[in-house]
C-alpha positions, 0 to 999 in steps of 0.5 A: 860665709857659705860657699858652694866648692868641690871637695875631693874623693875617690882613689889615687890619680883617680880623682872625683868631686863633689859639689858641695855647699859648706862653711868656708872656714872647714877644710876642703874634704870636712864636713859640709851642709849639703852635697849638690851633686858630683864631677868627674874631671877624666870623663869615665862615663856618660854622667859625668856631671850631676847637679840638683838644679833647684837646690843649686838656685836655693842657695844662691838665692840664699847668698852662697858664693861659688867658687870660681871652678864650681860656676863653671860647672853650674853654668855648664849644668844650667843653673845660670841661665846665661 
C-alpha cells in the first residue's frame, strides 16, 4: 500500500517534515517514491507549509492513503476541496 506520510529532518528539538508519498512497509525516515512538499510544525517562517497540489491530487487519484496528520495538512493547502 502506498501512503502519503511526513518523514522527519532537521536538527535536535528543531523539528521539519516532509510530505512524502512512500511504501508503507519502509521505515519512517527511509527511502520514499516522491517528496510533495515540506512542514514546519514551529512556524519559523512565512512558508511554513508547501505542497505541490497537482501531484498531491495524482496520487490519490492513484489510491495513495494519507495518514491522518498528513490530511490535515492537505485540506489546509487545498488539495481537498472540501
Amino acid at each position: 500500500m502506498v501512503k502519503i506520510r511526513l518523514s522527519r529532518y532537521g536538527s535536535k528539538h528543531n523539528p521539519h517534515y516532509r510530505i512524502v508519498v512512500a511504501d508503507a512497509r519502509r521505515p519512517r525516515d527511509g527511502g520514499y517514491i516522491e517528496n510533495l512538499g515540506h512542514y514546519d510544525p514551529r512556524k519559523t517562517s512565512e512558508n511554513f507549509l508547501v505542497v505541490n497540489v497537482e501531484s498531491a491530487r495524482e496520487w490519490l487519484k492513484k489510491g495513495a492513503q494519507p495518514t491522518l496528520t498528513a490530511k490535515r495538512l492537505l485540506k489546509a493547502s487545498g488539495v481537498y476541496n472540501q
